[in-house]
C-alpha positions as CSV (number, residue, x, y, z in Angstrom):
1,X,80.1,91.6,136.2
2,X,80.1,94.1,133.1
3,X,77.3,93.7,131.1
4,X,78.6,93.0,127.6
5,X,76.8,95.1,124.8
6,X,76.6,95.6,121.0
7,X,77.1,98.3,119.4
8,X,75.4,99.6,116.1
9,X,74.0,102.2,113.9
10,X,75.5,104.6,116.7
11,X,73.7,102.8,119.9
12,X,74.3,100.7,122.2
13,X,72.4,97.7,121.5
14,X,71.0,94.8,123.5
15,X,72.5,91.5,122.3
16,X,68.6,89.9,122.5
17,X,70.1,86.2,123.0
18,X,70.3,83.3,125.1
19,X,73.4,81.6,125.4
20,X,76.4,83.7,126.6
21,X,80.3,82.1,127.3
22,X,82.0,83.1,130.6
23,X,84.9,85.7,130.4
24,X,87.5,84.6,133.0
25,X,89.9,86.4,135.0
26,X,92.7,84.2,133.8
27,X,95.1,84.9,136.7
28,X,92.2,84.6,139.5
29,X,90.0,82.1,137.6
30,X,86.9,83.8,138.5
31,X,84.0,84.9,135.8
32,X,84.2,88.7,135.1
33,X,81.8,88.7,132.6
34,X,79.5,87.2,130.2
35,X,79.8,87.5,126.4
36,X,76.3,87.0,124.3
37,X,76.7,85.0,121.6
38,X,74.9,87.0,118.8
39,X,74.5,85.6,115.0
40,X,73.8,86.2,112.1
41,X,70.9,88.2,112.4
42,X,72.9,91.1,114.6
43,X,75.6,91.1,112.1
44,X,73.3,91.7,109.5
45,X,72.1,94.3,111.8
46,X,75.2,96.0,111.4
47,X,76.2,95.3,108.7
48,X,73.1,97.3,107.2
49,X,73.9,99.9,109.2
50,X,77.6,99.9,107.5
51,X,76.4,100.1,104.3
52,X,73.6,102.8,105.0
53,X,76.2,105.1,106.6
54,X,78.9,104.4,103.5
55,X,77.7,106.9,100.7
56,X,77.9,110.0,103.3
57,X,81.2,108.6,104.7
58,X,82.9,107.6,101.5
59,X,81.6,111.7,100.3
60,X,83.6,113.0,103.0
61,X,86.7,114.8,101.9
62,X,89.7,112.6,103.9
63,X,91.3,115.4,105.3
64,X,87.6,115.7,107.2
65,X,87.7,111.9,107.5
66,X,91.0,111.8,109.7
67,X,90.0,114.4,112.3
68,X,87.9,111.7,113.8
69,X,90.7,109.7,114.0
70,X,92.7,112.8,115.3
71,X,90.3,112.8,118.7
72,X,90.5,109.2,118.7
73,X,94.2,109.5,118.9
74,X,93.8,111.7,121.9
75,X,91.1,110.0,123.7
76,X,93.2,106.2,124.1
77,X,96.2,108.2,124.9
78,X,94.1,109.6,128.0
79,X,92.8,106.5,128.5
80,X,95.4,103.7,127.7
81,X,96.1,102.8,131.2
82,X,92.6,102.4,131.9
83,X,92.6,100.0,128.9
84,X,95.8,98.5,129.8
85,X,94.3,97.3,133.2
86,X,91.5,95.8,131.4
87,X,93.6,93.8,128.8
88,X,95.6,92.3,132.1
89,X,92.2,91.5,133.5
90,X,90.9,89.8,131.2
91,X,93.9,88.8,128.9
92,X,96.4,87.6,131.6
93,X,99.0,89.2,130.5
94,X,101.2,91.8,132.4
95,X,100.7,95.9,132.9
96,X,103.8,96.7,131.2
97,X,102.9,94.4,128.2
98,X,99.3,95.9,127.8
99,X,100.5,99.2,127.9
100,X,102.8,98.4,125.1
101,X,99.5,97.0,123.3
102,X,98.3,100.1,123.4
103,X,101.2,102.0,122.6
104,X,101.1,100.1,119.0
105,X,97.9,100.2,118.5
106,X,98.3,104.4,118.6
107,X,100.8,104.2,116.2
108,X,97.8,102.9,113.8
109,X,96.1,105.5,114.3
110,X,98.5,107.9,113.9
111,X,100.3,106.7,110.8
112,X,96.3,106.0,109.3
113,X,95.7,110.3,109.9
114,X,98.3,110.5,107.2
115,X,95.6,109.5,104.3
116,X,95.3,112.0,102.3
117,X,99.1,112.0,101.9
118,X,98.9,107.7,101.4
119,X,96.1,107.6,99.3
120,X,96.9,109.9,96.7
121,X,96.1,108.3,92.8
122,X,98.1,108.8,89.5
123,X,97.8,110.2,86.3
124,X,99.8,110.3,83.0
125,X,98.8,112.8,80.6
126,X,98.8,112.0,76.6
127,X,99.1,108.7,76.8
128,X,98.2,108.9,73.0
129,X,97.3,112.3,71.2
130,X,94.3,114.1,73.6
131,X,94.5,111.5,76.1
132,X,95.0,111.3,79.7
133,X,94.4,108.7,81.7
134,X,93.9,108.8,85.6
135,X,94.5,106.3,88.5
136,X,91.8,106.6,91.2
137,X,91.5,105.0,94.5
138,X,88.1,104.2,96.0
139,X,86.8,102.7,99.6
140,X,86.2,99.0,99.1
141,X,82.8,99.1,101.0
142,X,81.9,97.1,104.3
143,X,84.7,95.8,105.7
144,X,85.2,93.5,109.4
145,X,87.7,92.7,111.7
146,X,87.8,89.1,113.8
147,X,89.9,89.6,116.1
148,X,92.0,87.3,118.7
149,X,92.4,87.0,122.0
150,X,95.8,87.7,122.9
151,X,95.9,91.3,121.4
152,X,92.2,92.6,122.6
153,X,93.7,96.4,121.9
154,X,96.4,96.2,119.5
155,X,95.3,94.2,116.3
156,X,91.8,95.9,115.6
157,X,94.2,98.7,115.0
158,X,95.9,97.2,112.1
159,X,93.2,97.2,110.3
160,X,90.3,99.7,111.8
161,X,92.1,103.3,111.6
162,X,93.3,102.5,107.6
163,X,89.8,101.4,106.6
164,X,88.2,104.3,108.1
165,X,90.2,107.2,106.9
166,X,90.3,105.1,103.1
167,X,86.2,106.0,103.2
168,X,85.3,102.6,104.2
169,X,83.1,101.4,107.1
170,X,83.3,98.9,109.4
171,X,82.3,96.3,111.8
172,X,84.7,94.4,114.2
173,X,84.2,91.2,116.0
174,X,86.3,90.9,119.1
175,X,87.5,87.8,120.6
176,X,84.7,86.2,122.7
177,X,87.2,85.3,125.3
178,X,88.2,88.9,125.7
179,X,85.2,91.4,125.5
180,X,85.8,93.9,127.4
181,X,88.6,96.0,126.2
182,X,86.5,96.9,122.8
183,X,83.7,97.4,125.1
184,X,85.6,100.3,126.9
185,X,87.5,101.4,123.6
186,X,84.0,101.8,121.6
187,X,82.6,104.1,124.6
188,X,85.6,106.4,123.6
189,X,84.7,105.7,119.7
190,X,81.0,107.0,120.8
191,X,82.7,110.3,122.9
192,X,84.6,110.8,119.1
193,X,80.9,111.0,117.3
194,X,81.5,109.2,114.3
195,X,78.7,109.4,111.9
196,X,75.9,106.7,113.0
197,X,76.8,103.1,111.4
198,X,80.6,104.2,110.5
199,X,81.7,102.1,113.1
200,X,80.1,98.7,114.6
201,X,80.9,96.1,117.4
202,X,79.3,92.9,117.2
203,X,80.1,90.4,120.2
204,X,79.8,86.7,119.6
205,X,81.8,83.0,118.4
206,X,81.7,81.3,115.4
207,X,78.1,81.6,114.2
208,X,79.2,85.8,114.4
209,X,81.7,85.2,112.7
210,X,80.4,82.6,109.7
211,X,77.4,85.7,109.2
212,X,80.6,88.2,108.4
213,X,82.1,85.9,106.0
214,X,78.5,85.0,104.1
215,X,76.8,88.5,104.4
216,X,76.6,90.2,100.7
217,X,77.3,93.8,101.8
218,X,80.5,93.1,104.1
219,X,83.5,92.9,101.2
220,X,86.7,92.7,103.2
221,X,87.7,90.8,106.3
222,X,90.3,90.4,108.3
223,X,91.7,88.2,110.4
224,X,94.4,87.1,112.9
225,X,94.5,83.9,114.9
226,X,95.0,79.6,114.1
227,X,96.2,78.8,110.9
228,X,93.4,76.4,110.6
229,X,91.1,79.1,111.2
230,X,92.8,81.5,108.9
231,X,92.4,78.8,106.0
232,X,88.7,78.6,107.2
233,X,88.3,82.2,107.1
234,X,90.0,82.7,103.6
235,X,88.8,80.1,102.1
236,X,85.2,80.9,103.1
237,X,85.1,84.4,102.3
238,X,87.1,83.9,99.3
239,X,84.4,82.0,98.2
240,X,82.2,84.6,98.6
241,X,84.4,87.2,96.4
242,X,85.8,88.9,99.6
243,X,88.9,90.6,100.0
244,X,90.7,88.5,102.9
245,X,93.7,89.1,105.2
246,X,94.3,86.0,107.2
247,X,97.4,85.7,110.0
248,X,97.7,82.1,111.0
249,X,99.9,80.4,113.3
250,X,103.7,80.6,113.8
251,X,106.9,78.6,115.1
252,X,109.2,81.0,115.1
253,X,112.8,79.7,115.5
254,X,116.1,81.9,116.7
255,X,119.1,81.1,115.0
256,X,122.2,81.8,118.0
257,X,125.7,82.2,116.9
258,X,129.2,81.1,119.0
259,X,129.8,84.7,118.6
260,X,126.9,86.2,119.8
261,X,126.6,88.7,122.6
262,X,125.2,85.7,124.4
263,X,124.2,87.7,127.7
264,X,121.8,89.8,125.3
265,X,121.3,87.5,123.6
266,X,119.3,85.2,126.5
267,X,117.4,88.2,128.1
268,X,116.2,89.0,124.5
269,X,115.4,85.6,123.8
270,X,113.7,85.0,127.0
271,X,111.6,88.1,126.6
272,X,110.5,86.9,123.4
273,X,109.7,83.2,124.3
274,X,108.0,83.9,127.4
275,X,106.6,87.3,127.4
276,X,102.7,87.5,126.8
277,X,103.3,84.1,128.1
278,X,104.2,82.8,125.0
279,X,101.0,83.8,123.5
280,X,101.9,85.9,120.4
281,X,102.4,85.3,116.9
282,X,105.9,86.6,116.9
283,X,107.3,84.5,120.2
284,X,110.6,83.0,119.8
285,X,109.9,79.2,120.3
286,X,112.6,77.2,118.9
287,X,116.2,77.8,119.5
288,X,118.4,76.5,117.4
289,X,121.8,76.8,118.1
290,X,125.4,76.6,116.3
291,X,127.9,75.0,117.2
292,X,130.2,76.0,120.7
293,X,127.0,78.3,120.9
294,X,125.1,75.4,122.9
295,X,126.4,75.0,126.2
296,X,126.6,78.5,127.4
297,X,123.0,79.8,125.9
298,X,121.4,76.4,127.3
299,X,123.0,77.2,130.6
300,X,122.0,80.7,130.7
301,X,118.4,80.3,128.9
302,X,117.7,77.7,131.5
303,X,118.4,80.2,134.6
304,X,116.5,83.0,132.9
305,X,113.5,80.9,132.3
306,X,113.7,79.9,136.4
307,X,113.9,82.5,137.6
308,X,110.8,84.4,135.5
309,X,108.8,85.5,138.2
310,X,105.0,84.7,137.1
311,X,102.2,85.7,138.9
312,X,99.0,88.3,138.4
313,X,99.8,91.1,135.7
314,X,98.9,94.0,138.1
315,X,101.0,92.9,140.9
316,X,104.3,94.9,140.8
317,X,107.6,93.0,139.5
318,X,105.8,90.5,137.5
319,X,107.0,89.2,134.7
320,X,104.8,86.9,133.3
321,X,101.1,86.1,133.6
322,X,98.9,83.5,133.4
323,X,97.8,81.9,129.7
324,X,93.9,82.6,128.9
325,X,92.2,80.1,130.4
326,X,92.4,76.3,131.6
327,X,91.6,74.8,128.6
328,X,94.6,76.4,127.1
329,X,97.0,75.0,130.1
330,X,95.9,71.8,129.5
331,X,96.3,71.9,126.0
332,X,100.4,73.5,126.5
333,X,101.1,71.0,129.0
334,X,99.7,68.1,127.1
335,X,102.7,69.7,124.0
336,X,105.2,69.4,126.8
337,X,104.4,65.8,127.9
338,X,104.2,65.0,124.0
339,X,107.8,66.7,123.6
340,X,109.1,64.4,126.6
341,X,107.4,61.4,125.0
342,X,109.2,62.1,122.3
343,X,112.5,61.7,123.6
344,X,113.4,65.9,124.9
345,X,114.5,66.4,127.9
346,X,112.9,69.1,130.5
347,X,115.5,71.0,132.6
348,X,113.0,73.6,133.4
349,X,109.2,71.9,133.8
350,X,106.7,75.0,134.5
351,X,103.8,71.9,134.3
352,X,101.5,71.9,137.5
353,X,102.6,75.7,138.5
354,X,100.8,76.7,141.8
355,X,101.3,80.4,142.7
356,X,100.0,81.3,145.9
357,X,97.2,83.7,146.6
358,X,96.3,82.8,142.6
359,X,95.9,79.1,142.8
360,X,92.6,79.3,140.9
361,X,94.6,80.9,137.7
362,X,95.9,79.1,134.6
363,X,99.3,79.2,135.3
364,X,102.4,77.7,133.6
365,X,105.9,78.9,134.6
366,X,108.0,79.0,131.4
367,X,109.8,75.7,130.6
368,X,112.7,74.4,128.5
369,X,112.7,71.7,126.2
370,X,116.6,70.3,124.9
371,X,117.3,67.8,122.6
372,X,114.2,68.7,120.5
373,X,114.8,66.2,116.9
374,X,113.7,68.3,113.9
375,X,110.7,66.7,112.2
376,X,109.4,65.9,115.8
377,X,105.6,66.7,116.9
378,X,106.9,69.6,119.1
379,X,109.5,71.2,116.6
380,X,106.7,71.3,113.4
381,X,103.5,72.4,115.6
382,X,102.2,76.1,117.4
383,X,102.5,75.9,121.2
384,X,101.3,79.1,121.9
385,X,102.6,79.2,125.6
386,X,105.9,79.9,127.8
387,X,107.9,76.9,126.4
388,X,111.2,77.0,124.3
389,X,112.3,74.3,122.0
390,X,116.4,73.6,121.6
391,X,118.0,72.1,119.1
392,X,122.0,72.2,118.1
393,X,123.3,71.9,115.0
394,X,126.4,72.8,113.5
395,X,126.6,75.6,111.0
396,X,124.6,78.5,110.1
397,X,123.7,76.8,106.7
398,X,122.0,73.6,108.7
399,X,120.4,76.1,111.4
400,X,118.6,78.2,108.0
401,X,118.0,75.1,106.1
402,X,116.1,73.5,109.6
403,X,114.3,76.5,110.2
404,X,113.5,77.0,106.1
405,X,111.6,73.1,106.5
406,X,108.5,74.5,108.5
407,X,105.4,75.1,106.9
408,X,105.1,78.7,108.9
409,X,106.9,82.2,108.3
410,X,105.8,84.3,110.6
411,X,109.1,85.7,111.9
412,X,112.8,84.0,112.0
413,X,116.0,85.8,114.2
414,X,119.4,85.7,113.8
415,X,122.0,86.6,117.4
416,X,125.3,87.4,115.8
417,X,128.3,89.6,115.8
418,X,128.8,88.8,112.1
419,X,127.8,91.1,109.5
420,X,128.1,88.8,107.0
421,X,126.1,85.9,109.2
422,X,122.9,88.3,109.3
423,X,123.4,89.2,105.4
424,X,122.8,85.9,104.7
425,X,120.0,84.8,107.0
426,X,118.6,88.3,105.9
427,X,118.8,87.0,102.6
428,X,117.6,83.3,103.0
429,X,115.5,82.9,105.7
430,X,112.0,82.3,104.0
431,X,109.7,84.3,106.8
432,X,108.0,87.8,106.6
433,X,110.0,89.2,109.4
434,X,113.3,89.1,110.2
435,X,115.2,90.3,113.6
436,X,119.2,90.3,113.5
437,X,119.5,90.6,117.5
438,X,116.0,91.4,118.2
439,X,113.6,88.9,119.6
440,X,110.1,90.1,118.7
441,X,110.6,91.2,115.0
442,X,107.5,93.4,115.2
443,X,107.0,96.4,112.4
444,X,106.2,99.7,113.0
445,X,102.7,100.6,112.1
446,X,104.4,102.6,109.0
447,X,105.7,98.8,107.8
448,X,103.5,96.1,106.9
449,X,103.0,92.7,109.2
450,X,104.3,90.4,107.2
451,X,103.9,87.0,106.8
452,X,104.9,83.7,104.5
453,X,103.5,80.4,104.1
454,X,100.9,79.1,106.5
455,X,101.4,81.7,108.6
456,X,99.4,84.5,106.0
457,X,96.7,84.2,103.8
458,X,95.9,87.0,101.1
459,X,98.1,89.4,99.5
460,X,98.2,92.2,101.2
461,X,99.3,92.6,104.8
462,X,97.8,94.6,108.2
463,X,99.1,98.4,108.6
464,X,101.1,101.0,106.6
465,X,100.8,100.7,102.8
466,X,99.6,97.0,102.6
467,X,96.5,98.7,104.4
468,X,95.7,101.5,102.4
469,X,96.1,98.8,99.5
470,X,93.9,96.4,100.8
471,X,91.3,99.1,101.9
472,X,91.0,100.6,98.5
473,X,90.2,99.5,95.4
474,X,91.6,101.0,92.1
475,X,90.0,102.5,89.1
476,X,91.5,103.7,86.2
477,X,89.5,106.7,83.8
478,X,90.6,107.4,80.3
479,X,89.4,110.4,79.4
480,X,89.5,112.5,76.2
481,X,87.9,116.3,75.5
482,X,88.6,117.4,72.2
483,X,88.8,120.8,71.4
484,X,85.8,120.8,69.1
485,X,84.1,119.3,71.9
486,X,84.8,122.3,74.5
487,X,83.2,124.8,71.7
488,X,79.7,123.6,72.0
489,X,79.3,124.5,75.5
């Protein structure tokens, strides 16, 4: 097993506890590591290490500043398949998938190198006779990053790359499910040589994470993961006069039309609902569809989610993997047995999946639910697994109306052929992202991840602008020099 490590002020540090959580292999259920559970006291370790390296980082010009992030560019390039095999290890999910992780998380970097370009201030001269006044933008301090489980290499990056090249420093806090991809991606953060304390990893569960939202020096967090959680995290660091970005849950429904391309339609759809195995924030999983649209999307959806071939995400031709461990399985097939009490039928039951040569693994083969009734248990609530809700309706108003009733916005789609069908779910659908014929509405890292409802918490969002935003803080000089002044010196 890897030895899991901390790492702070520049080293590689012990994590000096007792109790550790096992780190499963989710698609051969056997322990491939162990993850400490550090507190408090080893995030106030690095957290002091932050704030002594800040005044010397926050001094350096940000043209200097990105150069780091320049070799760090370079270094996961060379490296992302190595990570990518360690976020299907550990993750479950499949090659192809965690190499598109990594792909994203690139992009952060990449579009972060542009700071001295994004971060540029303002100024207006004689605002009154003399008198000019000047729009300055400064790091925010020590700033953290919990992350989740599900995107080990990508989401750190929405946040991490922007703080860094804004002047800040920073501390993450990985999933303790999931250790070892930040394990391997901080030994290429060390090959970079960032100035000692710039950068931090701090392994550990909630006691980690409660000693980020209460420690004094740390004043920005971020967050993706539960919407309970999120309204934990905000609410407690909020208290503590924190900057916060929390991403909660999601049940993001797909609106399909009679005239959609419905062919593309269900191999985008299916992608979306059951790639990751389900577990993403921006996974279709509710279809709601319109009128004569019905018959031949249920048909088709229902043979698509079949005949998914699931197994281990480093055999070849597999297109889904496992879900993250078997408390998670049980948890997604207890939601499909609540769905069925509930009156929706199961033409596709991936409950009780055996896959041989894996039958240790925490598998569930995606399933379809019909007949879902909106307001029901399994429409309102997360699943966070392979499993698609359906529900028919019969215009495009009632489809955005149903969809408008959940307490999330996260991400809403539209399958159409009309132009003026995805005008108006463009302009009425009340979530953060929008996909007209695209299943996983994701922005580039040039676009903010957007949000609505209980699926965000905070005002600003993760990558592009919204970064550089929430990663500086603004101060405005007036400044006057008379002329009389200048004479004396």
């Amino acid at each position: 097993m890897d030895k899991i490590l901390n790492f702070v002020g520049g080293q590689w540090v012990e994590p000096e506890v007792s109790e550790y959580v096992e780190v499963l292999n989710p698609a051969l259920g056997s322990v491939i590591a162990q993850t400490p559970l550090c507190g408090a006291s080893m995030v106030d370790k690095a957290a002091r290490a932050a704030a002594e390296a800040l005044p010397d980082w926050r001094r350096t010009p940000a043209q200097e500043r990105v150069q780091f992030l320049f070799r760090l560019r370079e270094l996961l390039k060379s490296s992302s398949d190595e990570i990518a095999r360690t976020i299907t290890k550990e993750s479950g999910k499949t090659l192809e998938e965690a190499r598109a992780e990594m792909v994203r998380a690139v992009e952060n970097v990449e579009v972060a190198c542009g700071i001295p370009m994004l971060s540029k201030g303002e100024i207006s001269e004689d605002i009154a006779p003399g008198i000019d006044e000047i729009l300055l933008r400064q790091p925010v301090g020590v700033c953290a990053t919990i992350a989740p489980f599900n995107f080990p290499g990508m989401i750190p990056f929405w946040y991490m790359p922007y703080a860094l090249a804004c002047g800040n420093t920073y501390l993450v806090k990985p999933s303790e499910k999931v250790p070892l991809t930040m394990q391997l991606i901080f030994k290429l953060i060390e090959q970079v040589g960032f100035p000692k304390g710039v950068i931090n990893l701090v392994n550990g569960a909630n006691e980690a994470v409660d000693g980020i939202l209460d420690h004094p020096s740390i004043r920005g967090v971020t967050f993706v993961g539960s919407t309970a959680t999120a309204k934990y995290i905000y609410r407690r660091a909020a208290e503590q006069g924190k900057r916060v970005q929390a991403q909660g849950g999601a049940k993001n429904p797909v609106v399909v039309m009679p005239d959609a391309d419905m062919e593309m339609a269900t191999k985008v759809i299916a992608d979306s609902a059951f790639g990751c195995a389900g577990q993403r924030c921006l996974a279709v999983s509710w279809a709601v569809t319109v009128g004569e649209a019905h018959n031949p999307f249920s048909e088709l959806i229902c043979d698509a989610a079949a005949s998914r071939r699931v197994g281990y995400g480093l055999d070849e031709g597999v297109q889904m993997g496992p879900v993250i461990n078997p408390v998670s399985k049980k948890r997604i097939e207890g939601l499909i047995g609540l769905g069925v009490q509930e009156g929706a039928g199961v033409p596709v039951d991936g409950r009780g999946a055996v896959i041989p040569g894996y039958e240790k693994g925490s598998f569930i083969r995606p399933t379809i639910l019909v007949n879902v009734a909106p307001g029901s248990e399994i429409a309102r609530n997360e699943i966070f697994g392979p499993v698609l809700s359906l529900t028919q309706v019969k215009s495009i108003d009632e489809a955005i109306s149903l969809a408008n009733e959940g307490r999330f916005g996260n991400q809403a789609s539209l399958f159409t052929s009309s132009g003026s069908a995805a005008r108006k779910f463009r302009y009425e659908a009340e979530a953060g992202n929008i996909g007209i014929n695209i299943g996983v509405a994701a922005p580039m890292a040039f676009f903010p991840f957007s949000g609505w409802k209980e699926s965000f918490f905070g005002s600003q969002h993760g990558q592009g602008m919204d970064a550089v935003e929430f990663f500086t803080q603004k101060k405005v000089v007036v400044e006057r020099w008379p002329k009389e002044w200048s004479r004396k010196f």
